[in-house]
N, C-alpha and C positions, 0 to 999 in steps of 0.2 A: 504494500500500500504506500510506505514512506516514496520508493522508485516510481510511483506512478505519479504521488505529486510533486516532486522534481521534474520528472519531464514535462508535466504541464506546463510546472513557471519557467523551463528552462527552454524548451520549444519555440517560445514568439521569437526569445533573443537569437535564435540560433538561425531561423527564419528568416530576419527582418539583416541580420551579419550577412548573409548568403546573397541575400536578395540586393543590399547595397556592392556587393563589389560584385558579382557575376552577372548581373542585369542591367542593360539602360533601356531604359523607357522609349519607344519610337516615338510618343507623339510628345509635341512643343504647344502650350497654348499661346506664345508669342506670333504675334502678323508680322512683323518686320525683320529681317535678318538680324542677329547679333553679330555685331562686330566688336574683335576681342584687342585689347593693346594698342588704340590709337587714339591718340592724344592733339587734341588740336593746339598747334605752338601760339604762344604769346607774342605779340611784336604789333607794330603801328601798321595799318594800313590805315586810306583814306576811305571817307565815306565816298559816296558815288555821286551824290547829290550838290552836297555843303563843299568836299573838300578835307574837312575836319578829320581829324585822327579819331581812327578807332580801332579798338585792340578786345582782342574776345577776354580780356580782363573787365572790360563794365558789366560784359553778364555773366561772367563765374558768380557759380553759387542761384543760377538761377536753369533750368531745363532751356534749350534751344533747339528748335528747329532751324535746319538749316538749307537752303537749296543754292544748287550752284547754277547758274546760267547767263546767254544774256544779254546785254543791254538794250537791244530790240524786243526782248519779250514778246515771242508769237504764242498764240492758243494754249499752246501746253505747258509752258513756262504760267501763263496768268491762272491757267486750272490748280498749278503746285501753289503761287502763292495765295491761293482761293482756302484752299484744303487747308495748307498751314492756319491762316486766320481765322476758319471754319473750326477746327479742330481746338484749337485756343481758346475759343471763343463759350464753346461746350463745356469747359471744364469747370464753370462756375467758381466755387469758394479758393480753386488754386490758380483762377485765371492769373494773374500776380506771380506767379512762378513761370512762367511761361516767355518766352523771348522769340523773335523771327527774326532770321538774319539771310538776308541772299548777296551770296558774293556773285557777283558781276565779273564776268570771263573775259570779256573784251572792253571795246575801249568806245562802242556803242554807246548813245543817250541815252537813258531813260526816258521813254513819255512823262511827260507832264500827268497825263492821264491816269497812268501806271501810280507813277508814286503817290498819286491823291486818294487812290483806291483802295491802297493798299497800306495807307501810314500808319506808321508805329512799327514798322518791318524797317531794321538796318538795312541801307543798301551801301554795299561797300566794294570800293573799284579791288576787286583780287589780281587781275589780269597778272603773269605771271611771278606769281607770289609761292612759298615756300606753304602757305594757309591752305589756299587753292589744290595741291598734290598731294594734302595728308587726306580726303575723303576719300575711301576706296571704292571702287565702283566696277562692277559687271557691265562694257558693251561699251555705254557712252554715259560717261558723269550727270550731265543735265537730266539722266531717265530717275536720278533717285531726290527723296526727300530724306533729313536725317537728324536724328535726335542726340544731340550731344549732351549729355550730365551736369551737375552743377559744377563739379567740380575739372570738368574739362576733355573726358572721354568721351568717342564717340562711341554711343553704345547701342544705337539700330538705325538700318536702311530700308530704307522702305521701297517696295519696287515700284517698275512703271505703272502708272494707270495707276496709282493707289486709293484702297476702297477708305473713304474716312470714316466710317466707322468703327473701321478695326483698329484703323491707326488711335482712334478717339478710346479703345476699351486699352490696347497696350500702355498709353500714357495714363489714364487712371490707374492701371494697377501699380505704375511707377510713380507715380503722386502719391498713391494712398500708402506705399510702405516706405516712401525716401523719407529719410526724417532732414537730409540735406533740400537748401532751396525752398 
């Protein structure tokens, strides 16, 4: 009797031992790629607009979407800055933690139109810049949207076409547990 209730209490642990190092789990509830070890570097670029220096140091300590493209802005470039502010916009009590930033690839103008649309999104001339080469990207850089950390990692890609409501459930679930930002 004593051996039967040993292996009862001793069973979960030996189970649950087994199951952490022999098993990984197929499925992921994250929508965005995780990307592991890249670090967006500090240093001055200009805003796009103003001129004025900006260093991804004003939004450390805050979540950032980022997209790169640009300064003509056709259809699909205005769909990404749509979803980023769309997606910001949803998150209610942590909107405040949320930042937009698009760096600008070329040496293109911004519309007038564009930046009225879409203000309160950094636009900042990257064109080439050391900032511009750390996003990694699948195919063509402008296909992604990307979520950088407070503290300066980028830590998902979102693919082409991005559906924003998924993008909108993987930022809640990283709001609701970052105690950072």
């Amino acid at each position: 009797m004593l051996l039967l209730v040993a292996a009862v209490c001793i069973a979960p642990f030996v189970a649950s031992w087994a199951l952490y190092f022999f098993w990984q789990p197929s499925g992921r509830i994250n929508y965005g790629e995780l990307v592991e070890g890249v670090t967006v570097p500090l240093g001055a670029l200009a805003t796009a607009t103003e001129g004025k220096p900006f260093d991804f140091a004003q939004v450390r300590g805050r979540w950032v979407f980022v997209t790169v493209d640009s300064g003509a802005c056709d259809d699909y470039c205005q769909k990404k800055l749509w979803k980023m502010r769309q997606v910001r916009l949803t998150q209610g009590k942590y909107l405040e933690r949320i930042e937009r930033v698009w760096l600008v690839s070329d040496t293109q103008n911004v519309a007038a139109t564009v930046i009225k649309e879409y203000d309160g999104t950094w636009l900042v001339a990257a064109q080439n810049s050391a900032t511009l080469k750390t996003f990694p990207f699948r195919d063509v850089q402008r296909d992604h949207i990307y979520l950088v950390d407070p503290l300066g990692n980028v830590v998902l890609r979102f693919p082409k076409e991005a559906d924003p409501s998924r993008m909108k459930k993987d930022l809640e679930r990283l709001l609701r547990v970052s105690r950072i930002g």
